[in-house]
C-alpha positions as CSV (number, residue, x, y, z in Angstrom):
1,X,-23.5,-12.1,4.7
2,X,-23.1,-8.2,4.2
3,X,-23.6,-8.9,0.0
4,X,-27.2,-10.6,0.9
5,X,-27.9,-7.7,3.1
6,X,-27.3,-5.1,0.3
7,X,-29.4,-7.1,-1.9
8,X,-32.1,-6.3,0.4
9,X,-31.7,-2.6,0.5
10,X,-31.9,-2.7,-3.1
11,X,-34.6,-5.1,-3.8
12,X,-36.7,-4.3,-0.7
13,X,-35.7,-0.9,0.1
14,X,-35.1,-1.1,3.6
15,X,-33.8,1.9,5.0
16,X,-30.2,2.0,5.1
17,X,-30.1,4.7,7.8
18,X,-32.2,1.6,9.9
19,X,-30.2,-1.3,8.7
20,X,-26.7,0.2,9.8
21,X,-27.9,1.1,12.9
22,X,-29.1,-2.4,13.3
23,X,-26.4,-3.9,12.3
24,X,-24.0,-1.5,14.4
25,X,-26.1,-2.6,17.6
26,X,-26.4,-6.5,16.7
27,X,-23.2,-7.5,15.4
28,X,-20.8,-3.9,15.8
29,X,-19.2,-1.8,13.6
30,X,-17.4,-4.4,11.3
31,X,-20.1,-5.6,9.7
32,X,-21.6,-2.0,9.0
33,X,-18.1,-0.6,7.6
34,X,-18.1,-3.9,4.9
35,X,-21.6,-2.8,4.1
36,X,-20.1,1.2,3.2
37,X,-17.0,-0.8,1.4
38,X,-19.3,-2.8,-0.5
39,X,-21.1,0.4,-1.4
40,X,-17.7,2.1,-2.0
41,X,-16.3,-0.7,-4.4
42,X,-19.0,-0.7,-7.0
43,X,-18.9,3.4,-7.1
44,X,-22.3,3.8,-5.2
45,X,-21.0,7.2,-3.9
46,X,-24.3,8.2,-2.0
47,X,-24.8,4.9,-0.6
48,X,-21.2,4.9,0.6
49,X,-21.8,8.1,2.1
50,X,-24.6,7.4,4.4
51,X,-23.4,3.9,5.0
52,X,-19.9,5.8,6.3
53,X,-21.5,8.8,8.1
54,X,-23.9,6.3,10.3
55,X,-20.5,4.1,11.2
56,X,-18.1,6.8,11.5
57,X,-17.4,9.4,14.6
58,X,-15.4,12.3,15.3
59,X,-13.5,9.8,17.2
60,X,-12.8,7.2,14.6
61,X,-9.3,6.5,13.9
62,X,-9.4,4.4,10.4
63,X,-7.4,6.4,8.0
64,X,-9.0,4.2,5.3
65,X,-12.4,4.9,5.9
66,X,-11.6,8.5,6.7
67,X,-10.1,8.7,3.0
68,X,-13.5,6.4,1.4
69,X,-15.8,8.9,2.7
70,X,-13.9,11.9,1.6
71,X,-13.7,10.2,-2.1
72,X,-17.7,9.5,-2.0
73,X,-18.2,13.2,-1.3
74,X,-15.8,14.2,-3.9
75,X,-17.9,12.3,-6.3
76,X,-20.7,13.9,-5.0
77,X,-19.5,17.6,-5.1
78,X,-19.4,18.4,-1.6
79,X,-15.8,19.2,-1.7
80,X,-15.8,20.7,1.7
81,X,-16.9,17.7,3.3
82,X,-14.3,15.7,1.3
83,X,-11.2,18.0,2.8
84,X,-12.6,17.6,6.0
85,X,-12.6,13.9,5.5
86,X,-9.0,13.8,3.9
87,X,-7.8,15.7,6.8
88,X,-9.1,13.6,9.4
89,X,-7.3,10.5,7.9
90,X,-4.1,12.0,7.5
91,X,-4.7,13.0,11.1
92,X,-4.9,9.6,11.9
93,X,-1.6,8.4,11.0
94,X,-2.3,6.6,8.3
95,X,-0.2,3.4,6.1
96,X,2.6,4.6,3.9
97,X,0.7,3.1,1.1
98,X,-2.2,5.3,1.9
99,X,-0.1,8.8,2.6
100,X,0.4,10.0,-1.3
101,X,-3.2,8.7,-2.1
102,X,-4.7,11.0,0.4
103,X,-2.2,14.3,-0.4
104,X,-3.3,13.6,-4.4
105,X,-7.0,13.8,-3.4
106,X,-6.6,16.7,-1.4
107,X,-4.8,18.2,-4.0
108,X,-7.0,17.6,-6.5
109,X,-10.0,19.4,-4.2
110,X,-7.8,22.0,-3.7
111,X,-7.0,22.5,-7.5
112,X,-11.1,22.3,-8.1
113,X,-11.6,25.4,-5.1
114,X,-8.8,27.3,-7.1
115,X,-6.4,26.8,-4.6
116,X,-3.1,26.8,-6.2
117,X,-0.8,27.2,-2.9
118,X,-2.4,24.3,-1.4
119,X,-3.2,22.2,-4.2
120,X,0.2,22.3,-5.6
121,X,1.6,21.8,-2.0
122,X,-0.3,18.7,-1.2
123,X,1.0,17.0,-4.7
124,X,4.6,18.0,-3.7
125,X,3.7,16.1,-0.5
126,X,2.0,13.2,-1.9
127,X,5.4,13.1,-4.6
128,X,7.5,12.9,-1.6
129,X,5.4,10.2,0.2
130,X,5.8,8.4,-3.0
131,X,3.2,8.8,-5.5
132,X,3.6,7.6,-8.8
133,X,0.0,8.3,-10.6
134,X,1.3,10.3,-13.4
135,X,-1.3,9.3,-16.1
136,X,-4.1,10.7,-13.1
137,X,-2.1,14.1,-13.3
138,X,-1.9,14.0,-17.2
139,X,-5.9,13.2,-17.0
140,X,-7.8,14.5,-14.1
141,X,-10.3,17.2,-14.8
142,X,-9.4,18.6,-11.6
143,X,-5.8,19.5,-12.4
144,X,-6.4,21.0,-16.0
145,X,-5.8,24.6,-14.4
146,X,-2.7,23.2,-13.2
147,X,-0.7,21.8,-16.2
148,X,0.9,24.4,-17.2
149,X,2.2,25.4,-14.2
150,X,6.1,24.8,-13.9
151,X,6.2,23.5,-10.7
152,X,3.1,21.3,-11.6
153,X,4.9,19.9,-14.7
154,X,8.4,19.2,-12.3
155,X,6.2,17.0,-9.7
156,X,4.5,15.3,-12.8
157,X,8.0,14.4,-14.2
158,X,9.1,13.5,-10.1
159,X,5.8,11.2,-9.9
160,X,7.0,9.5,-13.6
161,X,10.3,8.7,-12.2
162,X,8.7,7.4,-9.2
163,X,6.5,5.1,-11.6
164,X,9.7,4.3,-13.7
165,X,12.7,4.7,-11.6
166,X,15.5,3.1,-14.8
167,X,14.4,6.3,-17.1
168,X,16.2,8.0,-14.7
169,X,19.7,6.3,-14.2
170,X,22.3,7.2,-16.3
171,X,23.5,3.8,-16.3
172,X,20.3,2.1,-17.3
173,X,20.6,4.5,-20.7
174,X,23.7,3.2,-21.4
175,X,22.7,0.6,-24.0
176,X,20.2,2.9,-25.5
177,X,22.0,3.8,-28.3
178,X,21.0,0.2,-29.7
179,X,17.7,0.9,-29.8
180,X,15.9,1.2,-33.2
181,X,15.7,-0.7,-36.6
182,X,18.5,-2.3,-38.3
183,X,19.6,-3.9,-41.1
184,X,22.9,-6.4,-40.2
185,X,25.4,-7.4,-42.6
186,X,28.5,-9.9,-42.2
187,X,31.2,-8.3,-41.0
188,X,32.6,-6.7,-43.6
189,X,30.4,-7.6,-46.5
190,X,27.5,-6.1,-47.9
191,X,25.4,-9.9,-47.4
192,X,22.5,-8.8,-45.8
193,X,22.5,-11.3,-42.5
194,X,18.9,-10.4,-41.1
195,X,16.8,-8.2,-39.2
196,X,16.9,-6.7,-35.6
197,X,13.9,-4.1,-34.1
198,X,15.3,-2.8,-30.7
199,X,13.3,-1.6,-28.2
200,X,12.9,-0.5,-24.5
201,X,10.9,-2.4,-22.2
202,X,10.0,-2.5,-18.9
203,X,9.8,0.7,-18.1
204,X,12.9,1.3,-19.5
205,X,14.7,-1.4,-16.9
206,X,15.0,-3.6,-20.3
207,X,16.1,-3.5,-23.4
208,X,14.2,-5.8,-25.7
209,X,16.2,-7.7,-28.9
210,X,13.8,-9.1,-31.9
211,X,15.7,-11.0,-34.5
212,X,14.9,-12.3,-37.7
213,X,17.4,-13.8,-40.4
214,X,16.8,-12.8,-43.8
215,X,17.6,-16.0,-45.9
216,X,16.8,-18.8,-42.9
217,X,13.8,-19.2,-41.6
218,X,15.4,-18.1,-38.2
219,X,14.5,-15.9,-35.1
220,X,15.4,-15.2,-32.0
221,X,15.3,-12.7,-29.0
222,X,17.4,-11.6,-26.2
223,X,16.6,-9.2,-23.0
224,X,18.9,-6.9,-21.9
225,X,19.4,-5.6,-18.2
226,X,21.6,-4.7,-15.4
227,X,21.5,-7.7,-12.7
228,X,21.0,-6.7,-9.5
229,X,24.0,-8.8,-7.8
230,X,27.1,-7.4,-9.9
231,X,25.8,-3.7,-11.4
232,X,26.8,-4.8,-14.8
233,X,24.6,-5.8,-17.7
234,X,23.4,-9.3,-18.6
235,X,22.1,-10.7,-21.7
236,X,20.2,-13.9,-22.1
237,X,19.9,-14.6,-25.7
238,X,17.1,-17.8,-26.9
239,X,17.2,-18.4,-30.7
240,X,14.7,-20.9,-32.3
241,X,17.1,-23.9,-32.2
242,X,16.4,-24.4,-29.1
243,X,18.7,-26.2,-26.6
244,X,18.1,-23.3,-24.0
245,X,19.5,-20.1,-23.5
246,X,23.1,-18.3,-24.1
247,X,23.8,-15.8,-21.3
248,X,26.1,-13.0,-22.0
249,X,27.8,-10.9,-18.4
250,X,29.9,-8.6,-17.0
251,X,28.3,-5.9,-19.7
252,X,30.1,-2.6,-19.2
253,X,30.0,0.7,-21.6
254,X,33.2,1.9,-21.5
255,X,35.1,4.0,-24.7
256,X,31.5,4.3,-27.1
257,X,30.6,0.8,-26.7
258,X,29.0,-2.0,-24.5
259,X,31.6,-5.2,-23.8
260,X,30.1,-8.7,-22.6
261,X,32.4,-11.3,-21.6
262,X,30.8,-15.4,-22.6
263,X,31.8,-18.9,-22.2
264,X,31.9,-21.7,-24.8
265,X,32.6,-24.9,-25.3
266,X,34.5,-26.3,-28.0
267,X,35.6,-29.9,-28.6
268,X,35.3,-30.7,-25.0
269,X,37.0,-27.4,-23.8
270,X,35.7,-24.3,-22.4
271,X,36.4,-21.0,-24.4
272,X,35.9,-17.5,-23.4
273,X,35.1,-14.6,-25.3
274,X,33.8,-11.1,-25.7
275,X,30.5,-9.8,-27.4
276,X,31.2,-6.0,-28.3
277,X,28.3,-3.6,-29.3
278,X,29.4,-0.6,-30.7
């Protein structure tokens, strides 16, 4: 219903001022705050804003809201007004989800008023509600005047580990010293078995195995990672003879190099072994 009502705004030009009234007195205020959302959503900042202002009262207690309005009059310039809204919704105890979103936007008014004080203090808060938004602090006009600030650079690095929390475990980086190009030979020889790229994946909670034979038209690839249950490393290897998956456990790094423990089976009987990388 509130998409068909915008329509008419737009097509019509009906007074929006009017037609949120209207609907605040026909229907109540639901209907009126998906009208502002609607606004909000496709980046109609001065739309948003009246549509917001005519719903909204001193006495309103949506955090959410509270934080749309403040981002529609940050678009707008009136960076006063946005601060006002920002605090307002912090003031009204708003979702953990919502916490570091609103300290980063107040930050980031701050920053633009020159504020360092404040605008560096409200990313250290919004770091330690959880934010994780580092690519909006490498690329935010607003916190160009703040990059090369030490402390700024320490809560970028906190909101990266927030984003990719295995960079920062020692034990995740224990298999890292696989990663790269290779060239593998049989043991021993100088035949040239095949091909292996290495890389980190998934945030660098993976390590990512691409295999490719030199004289078979062979490939495979394996993925690499600690499993939640044990604490130790797992591999799970799929070659192109199909027939499933080969799963490698119990990974440790112990004396300069990573042990797996496997089973086989051999003429009928199980076998156990040990995959070393070194």
């Amino acid at each position: 219903m509130h998409s068909k009502v915008i329509k008419l705004i737009l097509v019509k030009g009906i007074s929006l001022s009017f037609l949120i009234s209207s609907v605040a007195q026909t229907t109540g205020q639901n209907l009126s705050i998906s009208i502002a959302d609607s606004f909000y959503t496709v980046k109609d900042w001065k739309n948003a804003k009246m549509a917001y202002e005519k719903t909204l009262t001193d006495t309103s207690t949506s955090s959410l809201e509270w934080n749309r309005l403040g981002y529609a009059n940050f678009n707008l310039g009136y960076y006063d007004q946005a601060l006002n809204d920002y605090v307002k919704a912090v003031a009204n105890n708003p979702a953990a989800p919502l916490k570091p979103v609103l300290y980063s936007r107040m930050a980031m008014v701050y920053a633009i008023k020159k504020d360092r004080i404040n605008a560096l203090g409200n990313l250290e808060k919004a770091t330690g509600a959880g934010y994780l938004n580092f690519v909006e602090m490498d690329t935010a006009r607003a916190f160009t005047g703040l990059r090369e600030d030490e402390k700024f650079k320490a809560l970028r690095n906190k909101a990266y580990a927030t984003a990719y929390p295995c960079t920062a475990d020692p034990k995740q980086r224990a298999f890292d010293f696989w990663i790269g190009e290779w060239d593998a030979y049989v043991t021993g020889t100088k035949n040239l078995a095949g091909y292996s790229v290495i890389q980190s994946a998934s945030g660098g909670c993976m390590i990512l195995e691409n295999w490719t034979s030199a004289n078979l038209p062979y490939t495979g690839k394996s993925i690499n990672f600690i499993e939640a249950a044990t604490g130790k490393w797992k591999q799970v290897w799929v070659g192109a003879e199909g027939g499933g998956e080969h799963v490698f456990s119990n990974g440790e790094y112990r004396d300069s190099a990573m042990y797996f423990d496997f089973e086989q089976t051999a003429n009928g009987k199980k076998q156990k072994g040990r995959f070393t990388f070194f």
